[in-house]
N, C-alpha and C positions, 0 to 999 in steps of 0.2 A: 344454546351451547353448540347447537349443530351449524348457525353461524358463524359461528366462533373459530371451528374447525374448518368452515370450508374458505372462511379470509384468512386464514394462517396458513393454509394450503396453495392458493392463489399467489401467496406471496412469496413463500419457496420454492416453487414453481416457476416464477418468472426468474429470480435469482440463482435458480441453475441452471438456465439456458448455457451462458457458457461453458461452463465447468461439465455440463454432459458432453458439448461437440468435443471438449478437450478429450475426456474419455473417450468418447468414440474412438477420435483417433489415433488414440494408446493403443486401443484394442483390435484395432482393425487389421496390421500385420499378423495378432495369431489366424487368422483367419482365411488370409489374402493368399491365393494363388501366384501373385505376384511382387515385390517387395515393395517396401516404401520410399524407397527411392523413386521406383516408376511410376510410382502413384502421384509422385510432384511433380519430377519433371516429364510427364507427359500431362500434363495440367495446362489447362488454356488462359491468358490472360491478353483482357482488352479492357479498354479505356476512353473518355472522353474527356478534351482539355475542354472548358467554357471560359469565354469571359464576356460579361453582360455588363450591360448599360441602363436603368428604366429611369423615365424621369417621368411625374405626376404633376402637374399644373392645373392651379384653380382659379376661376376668375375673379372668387372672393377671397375672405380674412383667410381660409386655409391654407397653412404654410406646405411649400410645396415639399415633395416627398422624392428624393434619389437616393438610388444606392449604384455601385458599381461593383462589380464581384471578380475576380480570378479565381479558379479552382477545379473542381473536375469530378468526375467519377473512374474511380479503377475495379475493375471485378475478376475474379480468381477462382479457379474450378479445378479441384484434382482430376486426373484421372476416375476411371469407375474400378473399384476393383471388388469383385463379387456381388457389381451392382451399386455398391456402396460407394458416394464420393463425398465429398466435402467445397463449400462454398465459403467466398465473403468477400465483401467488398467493402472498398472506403469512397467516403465524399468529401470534397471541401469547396467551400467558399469564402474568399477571405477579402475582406475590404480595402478597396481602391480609394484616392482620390475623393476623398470625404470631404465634405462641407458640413461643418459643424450648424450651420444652419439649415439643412435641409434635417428632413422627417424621415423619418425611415420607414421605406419604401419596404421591403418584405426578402430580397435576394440573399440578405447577413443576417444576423441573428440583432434585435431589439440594441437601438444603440450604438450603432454598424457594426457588433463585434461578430468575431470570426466566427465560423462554426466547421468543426471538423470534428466527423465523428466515423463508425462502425454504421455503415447503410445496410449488410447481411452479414451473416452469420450461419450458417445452416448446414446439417446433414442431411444428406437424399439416400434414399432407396428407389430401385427400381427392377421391381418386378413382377409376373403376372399384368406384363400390358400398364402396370402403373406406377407412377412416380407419387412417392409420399418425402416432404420434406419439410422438417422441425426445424426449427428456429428462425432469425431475424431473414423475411426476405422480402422482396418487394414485389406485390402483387399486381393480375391484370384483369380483374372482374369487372363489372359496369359500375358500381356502386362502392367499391372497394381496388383505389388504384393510383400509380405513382403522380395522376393529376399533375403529370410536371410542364408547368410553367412557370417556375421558378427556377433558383440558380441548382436546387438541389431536391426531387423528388420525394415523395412521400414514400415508406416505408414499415413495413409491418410483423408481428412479433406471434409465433404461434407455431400449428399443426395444420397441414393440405397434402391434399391428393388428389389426381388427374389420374382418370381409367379413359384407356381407348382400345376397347376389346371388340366393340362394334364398332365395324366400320364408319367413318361421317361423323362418329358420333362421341364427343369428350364428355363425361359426367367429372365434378368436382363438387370436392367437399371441403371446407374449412372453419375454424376451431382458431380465434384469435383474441388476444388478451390482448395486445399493448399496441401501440401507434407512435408514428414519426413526423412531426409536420415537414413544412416546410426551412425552418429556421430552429428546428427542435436541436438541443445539443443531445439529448437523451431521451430514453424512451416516456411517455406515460400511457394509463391504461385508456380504453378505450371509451372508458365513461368521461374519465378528466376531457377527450377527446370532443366527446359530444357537449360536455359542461361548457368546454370553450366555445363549440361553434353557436350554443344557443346564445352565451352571454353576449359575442359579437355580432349575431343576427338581428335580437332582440332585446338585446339589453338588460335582462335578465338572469340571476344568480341561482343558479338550481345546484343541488346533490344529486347527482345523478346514481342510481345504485351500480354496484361494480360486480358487473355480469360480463361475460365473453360474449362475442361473436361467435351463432353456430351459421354456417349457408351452405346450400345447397345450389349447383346450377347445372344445366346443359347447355353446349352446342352443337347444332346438328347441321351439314353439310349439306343443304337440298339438293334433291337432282330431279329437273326437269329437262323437257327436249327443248334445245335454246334456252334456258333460265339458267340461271347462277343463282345462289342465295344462301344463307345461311339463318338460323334460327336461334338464338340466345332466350332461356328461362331460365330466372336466379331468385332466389327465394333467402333473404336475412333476416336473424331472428336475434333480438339481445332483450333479455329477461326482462319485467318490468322496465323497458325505457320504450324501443319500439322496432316493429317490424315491418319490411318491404319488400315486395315482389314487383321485380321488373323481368317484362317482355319485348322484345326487338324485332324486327325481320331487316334482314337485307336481300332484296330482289333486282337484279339486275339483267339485261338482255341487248340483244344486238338489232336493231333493225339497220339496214343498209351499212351505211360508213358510219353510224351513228350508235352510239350506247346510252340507252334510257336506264333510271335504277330511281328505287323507292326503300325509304328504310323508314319504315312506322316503327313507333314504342310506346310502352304505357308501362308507367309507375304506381304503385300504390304504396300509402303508409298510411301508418294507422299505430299510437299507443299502444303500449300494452300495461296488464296487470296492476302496478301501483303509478304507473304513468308519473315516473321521476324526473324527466327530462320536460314534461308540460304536456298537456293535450292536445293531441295531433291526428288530425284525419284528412289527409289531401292526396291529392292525385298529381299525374301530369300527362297528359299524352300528344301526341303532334307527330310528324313527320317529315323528310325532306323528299321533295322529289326533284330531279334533273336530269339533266342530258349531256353527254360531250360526244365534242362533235370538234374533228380537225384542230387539237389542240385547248381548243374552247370548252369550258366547264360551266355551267349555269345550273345552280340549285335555289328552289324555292320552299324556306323552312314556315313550319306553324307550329304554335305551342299553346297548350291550352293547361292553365295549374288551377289546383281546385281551392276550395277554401282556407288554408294554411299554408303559411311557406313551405318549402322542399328541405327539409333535414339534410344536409349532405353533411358530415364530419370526417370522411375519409377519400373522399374522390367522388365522380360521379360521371353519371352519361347523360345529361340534361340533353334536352331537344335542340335548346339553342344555346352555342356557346362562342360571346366573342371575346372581344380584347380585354373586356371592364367587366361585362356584364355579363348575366346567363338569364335566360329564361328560370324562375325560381318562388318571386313573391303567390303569396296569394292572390288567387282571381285574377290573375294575370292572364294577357292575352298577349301574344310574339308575331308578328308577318316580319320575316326575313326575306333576305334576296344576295344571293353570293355569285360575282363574276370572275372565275379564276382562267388565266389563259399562262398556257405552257409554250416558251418561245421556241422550243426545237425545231420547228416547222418553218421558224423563221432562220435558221442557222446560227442561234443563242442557245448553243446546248447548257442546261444546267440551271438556267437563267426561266422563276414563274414569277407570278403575284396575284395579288385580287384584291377587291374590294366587298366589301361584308356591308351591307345596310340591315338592322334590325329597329322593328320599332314597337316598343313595350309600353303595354296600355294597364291601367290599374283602374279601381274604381275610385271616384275622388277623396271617400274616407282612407282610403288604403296606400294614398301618398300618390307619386307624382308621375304623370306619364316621361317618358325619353325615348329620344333618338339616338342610335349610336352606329355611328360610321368609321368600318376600318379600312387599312391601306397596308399591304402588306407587298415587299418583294424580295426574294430568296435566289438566291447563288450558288451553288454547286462548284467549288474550286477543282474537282477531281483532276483536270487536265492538268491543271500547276502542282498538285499534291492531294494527293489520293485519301479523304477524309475530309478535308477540310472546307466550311461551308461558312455562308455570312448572311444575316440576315439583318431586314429595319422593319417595324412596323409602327403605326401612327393611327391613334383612335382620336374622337372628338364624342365628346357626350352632350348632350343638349339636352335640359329641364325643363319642362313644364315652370315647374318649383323648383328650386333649389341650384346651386352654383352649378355652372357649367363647368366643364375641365377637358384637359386634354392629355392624352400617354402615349408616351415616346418611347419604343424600345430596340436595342441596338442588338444582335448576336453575332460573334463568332464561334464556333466551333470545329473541334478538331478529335474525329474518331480515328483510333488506331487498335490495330490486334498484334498482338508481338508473341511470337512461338518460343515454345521453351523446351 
């Protein structure tokens, strides 16, 4: 019975999300030192226009997979008025230039239809050094984040709070029921979330039990004499399915003209309780280390995962992440190597790129080793119009086993802020 009540609970709960921020802000002029009037139009709104291009080519029977997107993000923030503001924003991506025979690539929603939806929703407080804020927003933890590369970000559904009362030092807490993918028109909860990513990982059909996200994290500002660095611990816990703590460091320093820096991590997951979502106990840790020097960026990544693939259903900070691929399967082993150079030095202000070589080892029951090689180069329009930027990048995946393929992908975008 007391299940009974606590999924009938969960469920009215998610279905007042709106209908409370409405009240809010009914209620917020008895309140308000200032009117409501001020409270909007001193409200901030910015935006970005996208329009993308990706195309996926296989060298076998797999039909090749494009999409093409127009659409954007806009985001909108009242005023504070007694601390108290209100947020939301919208997304869209809407489909171009379809070929009925191409696959659908991931940019539009299944089928190349449109998708436009409510990205946030939210009421904030802020006080006592912390920001607590309810409902639809989109979050920036390691393991829970907008993961956008895509036409339109992930997005999430809940309760969080950031305290910065110690200096250096941010603790947060979050408390979240529901999720947004990528091409999601609506929200689902955070189990259907994980049901999906196992089914497409693995191939398998699980009931995930439908429990919330509780986490816990810190970051803390290091201060050393010459060091930089910062220190992220986060700790996720979802009931009977599973839980993960990841660790980071970022260290970086100056010797001469030059800047060295090292960012180690380590993952752990592990099952929990009736272990709903399947048996799970892997790790992953690795790190990157580099140098830049005179425009010049050289990073060498390692990744080491332990006996079971890496659960990610909501975003993720993997060790190694390229075009295609991430360091992820089990018993996997990553040597990377990333050259990025910034042309300002050559009088190409705005103008980088790089190339990404990763190469991903398995053991031969556990499928197929690859190579994957990116080519990336980025644009900066600011001189011509102040926001606007283009990008192309071009991966090549090589199999041991299995079809090779290649991914093509085009950006322009255009950031703006407009006062109100």
């Amino acid at each position: 019975m007391s299940d009974l009540f606590e999924r009938q609970g969960n469920k009215m709960m998610k279905k007042n999300y709106l209908s409370l921020l409405v009240m809010s802000a009914i209620a917020l002029p008895a309140a308000a030192d200032t009117t409501l009037d001020q409270m909007f139009s001193q409200g901030s709104l910015r935006g970005e226009l996208r329009l993308f291009d990706f195309t996926r080519d296989f060298d076998g029977d797999t039909n090749t997979k494009h999409d093409t997107s127009l659409g954007g993000l806009f985001y909108y923030n009242t005023a504070a008025v007694n601390g108290i503001s209100i947020g939301t924003s919208f997304a869209s991506a809407n489909s171009l230039w379809t070929n009925d025979s191409d696959s659908f690539y991931g940019l539009v929603g299944p089928n190349h239809e449109n998708v436009n939806r409510l990205q946030e929703y939210f009421i904030q407080g802020e006080w006592w050094n912390t920001k607590f804020k309810y409902g639809a927003q989109e979050l920036r933890t390691p393991m829970m984040n907008p993961h956008d590369i895509r036409a339109i970000p992930r997005t999430f559904r809940g309760f969080t709070a950031y305290n910065n009362s110690v200096d250096n030092l941010t603790l947060s807490a979050l408390y979240i029921t529901d999720s947004m993918g990528w091409f999601d028109n609506q929200f689902v909860t955070v189990a259907e979330a994980v049901a999906s990513e196992v089914r497409r990982t693995t191939g398998r059909v699980v009931e995930v039990a439908d429990n919330p996200v509780y986490a816990l994290g810190g970051k803390y500002k290091l201060q050393f004499d010459g060091v930089k660095g910062a220190a992220d611990l986060w700790h996720y816990r979802m009931e009977d399915v599973f839980n993960q703590t990841f660790v980071k460091l970022n260290l970086s320093m100056n010797v001469g003209d030059a800047n060295l820096y090292v960012t180690p991590s380590y993952l752990t997951q592990q099952s929990s309780g009736k272990e709903t979502a399947g048996e799970l106990d892997t790790y992953q840790y690795g790190a990157h280390l580099g140098v830049k020097y005179a425009g010049l960026n050289l990073t060498y990544m390692y990744a080491k995962t332990g006996d079971d693939t890496v659960l990610t259903p909501w975003g993720d900070d993997k060790v190694v992440i390229q075009q295609v691929n991430q360091s992820a399967r089990a018993n996997e082993t990553v040597n990377a190597l990333r050259v990025a150079y910034d042309f300002d030095k050559l009088g190409a202000k705005g103008l980088s790129a790089y190339v990404f070589y990763g190469d991903f080892d398995v053991p031969e029951t556990s499928g197929s080793d690859f190579r994957e090689t990116n080519f990336s180069v980025s644009y900066s329009l600011d001189s011509l119009m102040k926001g606007l930027s283009v990008r192309a990048r071009h991966a090549i995946v090589d199999y041991d086993n299995g079809e090779d393929l290649t991914d093509t992908r085009f950006y322009i975008k255009y950031k703006f802020t407009l006062g109100i």
